[in-house]
N, C-alpha and C positions, 0 to 999 in steps of 0.2 A: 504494500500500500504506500501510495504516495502521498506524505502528509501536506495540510493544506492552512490558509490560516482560518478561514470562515466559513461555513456552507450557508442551508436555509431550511426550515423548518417546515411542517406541514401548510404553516397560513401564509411561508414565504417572509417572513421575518430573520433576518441574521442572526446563525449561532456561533459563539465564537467561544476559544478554550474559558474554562470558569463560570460558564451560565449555569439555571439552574433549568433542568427541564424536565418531562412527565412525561413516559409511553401515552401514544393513542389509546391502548388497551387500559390503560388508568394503574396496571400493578406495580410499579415504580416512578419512584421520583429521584432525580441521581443529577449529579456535579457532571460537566463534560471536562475531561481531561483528555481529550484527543479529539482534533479534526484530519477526515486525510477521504483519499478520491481511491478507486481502481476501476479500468473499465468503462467510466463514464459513471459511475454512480458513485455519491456521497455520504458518509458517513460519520458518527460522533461514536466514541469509546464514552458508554457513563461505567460510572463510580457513584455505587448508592447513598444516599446521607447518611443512611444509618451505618453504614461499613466504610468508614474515611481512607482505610489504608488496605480495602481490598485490590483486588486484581480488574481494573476495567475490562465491561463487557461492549462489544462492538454494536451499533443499530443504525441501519438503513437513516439517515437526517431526513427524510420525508415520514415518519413514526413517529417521532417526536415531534411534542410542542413546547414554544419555553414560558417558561413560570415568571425567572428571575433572570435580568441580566446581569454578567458582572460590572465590579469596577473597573473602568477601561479611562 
């Protein structure tokens, strides 16, 4: 994967490393700690809030929507 610095969300709002965002499916709310491309499609690595020093899990950036943006 090719990291990147920004994608876009499901309502097309910009996500960038530190936002806070929620699956479509509603079972997670999690930190993005990774952006990156392969293939033409984009993706965020989250990191759940409640597990801060887990291992990020990868999700398709059109699944998610964001909550919170970070400090930028």
């Amino acid at each position: 994967m090719k990291k990147i610095g920004k994608t876009n969300d499901v309502d097309g709002r910009d996500l960038q490393k530190g936002d806070i965002v929620a699956t479509i499916s509603g079972n997670l709310t999690a930190k993005i700690c990774d952006v990156a491309e392969e293939g033409g499609a984009q993706f965020v690595c989250l990191r759940a809030v409640q597990h801060p020093f887990s291992k990020g899990i990868w999700h398709p950036s059109d699944q998610v929507q964001r909550i919170k943006a970070a400090k930028r």
